[in-house]
C-alpha positions in Angstrom: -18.6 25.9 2.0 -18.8 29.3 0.2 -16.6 29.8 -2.7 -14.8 32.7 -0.6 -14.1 30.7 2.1 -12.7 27.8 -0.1 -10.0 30.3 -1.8 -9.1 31.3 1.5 -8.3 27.6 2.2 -6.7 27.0 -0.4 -4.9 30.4 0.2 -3.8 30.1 3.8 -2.3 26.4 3.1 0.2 27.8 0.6 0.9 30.3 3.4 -1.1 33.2 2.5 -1.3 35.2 6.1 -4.2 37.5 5.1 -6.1 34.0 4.0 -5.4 32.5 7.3 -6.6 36.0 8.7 -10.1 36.0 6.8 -10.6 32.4 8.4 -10.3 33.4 12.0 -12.5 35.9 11.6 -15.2 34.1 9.5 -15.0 30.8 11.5 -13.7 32.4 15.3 -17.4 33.5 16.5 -19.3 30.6 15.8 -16.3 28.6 16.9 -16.1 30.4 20.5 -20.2 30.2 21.1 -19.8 26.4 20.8 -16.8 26.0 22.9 -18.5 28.4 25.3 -20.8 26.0 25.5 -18.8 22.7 26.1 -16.3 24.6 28.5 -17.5 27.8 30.1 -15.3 30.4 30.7 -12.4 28.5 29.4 -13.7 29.3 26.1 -10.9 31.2 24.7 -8.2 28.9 26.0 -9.6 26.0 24.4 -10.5 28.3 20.8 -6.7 29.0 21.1 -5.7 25.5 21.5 -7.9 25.0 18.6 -6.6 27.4 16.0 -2.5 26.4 17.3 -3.5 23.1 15.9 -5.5 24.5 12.9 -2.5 26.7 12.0 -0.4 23.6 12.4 -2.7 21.1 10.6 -3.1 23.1 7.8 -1.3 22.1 5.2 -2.8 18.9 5.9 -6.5 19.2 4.8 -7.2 17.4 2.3 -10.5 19.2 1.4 -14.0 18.5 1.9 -16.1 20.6 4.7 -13.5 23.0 5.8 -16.2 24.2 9.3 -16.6 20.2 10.1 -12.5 19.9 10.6 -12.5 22.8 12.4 -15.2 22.3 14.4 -14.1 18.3 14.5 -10.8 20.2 16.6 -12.2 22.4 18.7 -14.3 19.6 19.8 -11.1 17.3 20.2 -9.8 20.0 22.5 -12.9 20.4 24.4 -13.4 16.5 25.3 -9.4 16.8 26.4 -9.9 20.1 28.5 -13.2 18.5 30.2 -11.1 15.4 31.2 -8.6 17.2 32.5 -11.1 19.0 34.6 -13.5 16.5 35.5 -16.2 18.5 35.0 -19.2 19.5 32.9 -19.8 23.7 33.1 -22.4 25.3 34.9 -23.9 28.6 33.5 -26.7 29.5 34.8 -28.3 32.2 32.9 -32.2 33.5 33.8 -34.6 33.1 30.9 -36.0 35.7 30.7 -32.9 36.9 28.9 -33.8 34.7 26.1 -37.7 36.3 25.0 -36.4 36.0 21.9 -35.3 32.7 21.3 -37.2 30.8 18.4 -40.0 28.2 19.3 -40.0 24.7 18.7 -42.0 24.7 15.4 -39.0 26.8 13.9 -36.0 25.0 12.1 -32.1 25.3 13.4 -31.6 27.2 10.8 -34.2 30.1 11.8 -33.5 29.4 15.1 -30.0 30.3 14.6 -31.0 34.1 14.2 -31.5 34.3 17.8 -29.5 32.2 19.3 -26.2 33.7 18.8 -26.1 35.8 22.1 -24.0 35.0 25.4 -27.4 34.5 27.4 -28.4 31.9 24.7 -25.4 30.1 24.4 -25.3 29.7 28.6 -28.9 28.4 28.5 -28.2 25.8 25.4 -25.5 24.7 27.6 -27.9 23.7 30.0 -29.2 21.3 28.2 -28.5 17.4 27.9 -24.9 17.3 26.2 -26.0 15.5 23.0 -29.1 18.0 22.3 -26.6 21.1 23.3 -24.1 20.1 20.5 -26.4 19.5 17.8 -28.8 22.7 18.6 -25.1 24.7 18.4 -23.7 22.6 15.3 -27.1 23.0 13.4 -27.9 26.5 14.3 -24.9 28.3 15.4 -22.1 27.0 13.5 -24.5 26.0 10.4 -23.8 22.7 9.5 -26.6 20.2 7.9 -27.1 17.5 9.9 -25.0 15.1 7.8 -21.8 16.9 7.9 -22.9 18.0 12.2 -23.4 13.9 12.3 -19.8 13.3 10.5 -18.4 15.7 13.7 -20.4 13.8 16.4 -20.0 10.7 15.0 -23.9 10.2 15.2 -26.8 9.7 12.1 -28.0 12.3 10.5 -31.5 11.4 12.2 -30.0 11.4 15.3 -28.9 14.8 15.4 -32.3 16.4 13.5 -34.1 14.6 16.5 -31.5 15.8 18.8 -31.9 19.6 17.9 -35.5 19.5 17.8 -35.9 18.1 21.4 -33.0 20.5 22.5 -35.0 23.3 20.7 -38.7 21.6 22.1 -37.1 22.0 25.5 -35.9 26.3 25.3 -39.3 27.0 24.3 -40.6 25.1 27.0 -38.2 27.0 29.2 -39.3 30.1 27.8 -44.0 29.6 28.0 -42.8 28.8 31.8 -40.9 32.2 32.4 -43.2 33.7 30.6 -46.6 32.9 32.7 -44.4 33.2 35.7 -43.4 37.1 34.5 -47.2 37.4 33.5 -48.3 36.6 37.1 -45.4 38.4 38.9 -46.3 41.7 36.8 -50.1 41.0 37.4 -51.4 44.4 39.1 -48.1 46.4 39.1 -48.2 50.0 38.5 -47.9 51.9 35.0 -44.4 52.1 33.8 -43.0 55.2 33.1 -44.1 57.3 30.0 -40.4 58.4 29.1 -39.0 54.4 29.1 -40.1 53.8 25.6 -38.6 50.0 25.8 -40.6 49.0 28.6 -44.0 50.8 26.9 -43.4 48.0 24.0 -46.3 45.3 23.9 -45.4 42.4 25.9 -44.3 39.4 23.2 -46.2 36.5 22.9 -45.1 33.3 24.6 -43.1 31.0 22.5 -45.1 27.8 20.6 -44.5 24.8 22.6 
């Protein structure tokens, strides 16, 4: 935890509003791509419920790894939401959205610089539940994979392995839409001069 983001802990326990503030806005992102994840488009019902009980819990906190208890919450409120659903989301998102997504051989943490958009988060989300949540708690929210295990209640091993067969299968994802695009644009006409975007080389497939 960054020393800024510990004195605005510290801060918003002994009331400070603006400190409470600065947390929402640091931690409310990362927060809401995870939850996105677990619950769809009840998202920013369940990252309300979340920071209610944050706001409540507050004073609380005894210290320690301030994004693990939040993200330990907004988990809580997940699993309870799901129940009372009965259901698992579905968001299904086309790939092809996602040419950008890191390969295998990368690390969460690199990975995490392309992974933060709503196309990314949908696909993630289509993954087995226990490789979802440790791809998003590695690369999205940050956490090592001690502190991501502490939240899961898993090893750390567990969740490295996890997040690189999550990770293994996106780029897989990816080579396939990729050679199906290849063959689909195979023999099309010239684009047009004026759309610079489309006159970009075509990237490379992603390392399986």
């Amino acid at each position: 935890m960054t020393r800024e983001l510990s004195e605005a802990v510290e801060a918003a326990r002994a009331g400070d509003e603006d400190a409470f503030r600065l947390l929402y806005r640091t931690l409310q992102p990362g927060l809401l791509r995870y939850l996105t994840a677990l619950v769809g488009g009840d998202a920013e019902d369940v990252a309300s419920e979340t920071w209610l009980q944050i706001a409540r819990d507050l004073p609380s906190f005894t210290g320690g790894e301030f994004r693990a208890w939040t993200v330990t919450i907004a988990r809580n409120r997940a699993m309870d939401h799901l129940r009372r659903q009965r259901r698992r989301p579905s968001l299904p998102v086309p790939v092809q959205a996602l040419s950008d997504l890191a390969g295998d051989a990368d690390t969460a943490e690199r990975a995490g610089e392309t992974i933060g958009t709503e196309a990314a988060i949908a696909l993630i989300a289509t993954l087995p539940q226990r490789e979802a949540e440790a791809v998003l708690l590695r690369a999205v929210i940050g956490l090592d994979a001690e502190t991501a295990g502490r939240v899961l209640g898993r090893r750390a091993g567990a969740v490295r392995t996890a997040a690189h067969r999550g990770l293994r299968r996106l780029a897989a994802m990816l080579e396939r839409d990729d050679r199906r695009s290849a063959a689909a644009t195979e023999g099309a006409p010239p684009r047009p001069r004026g759309d610079l975007r489309r006159q970009a080389p075509h990237a490379e497939p992603a390392d399986g």
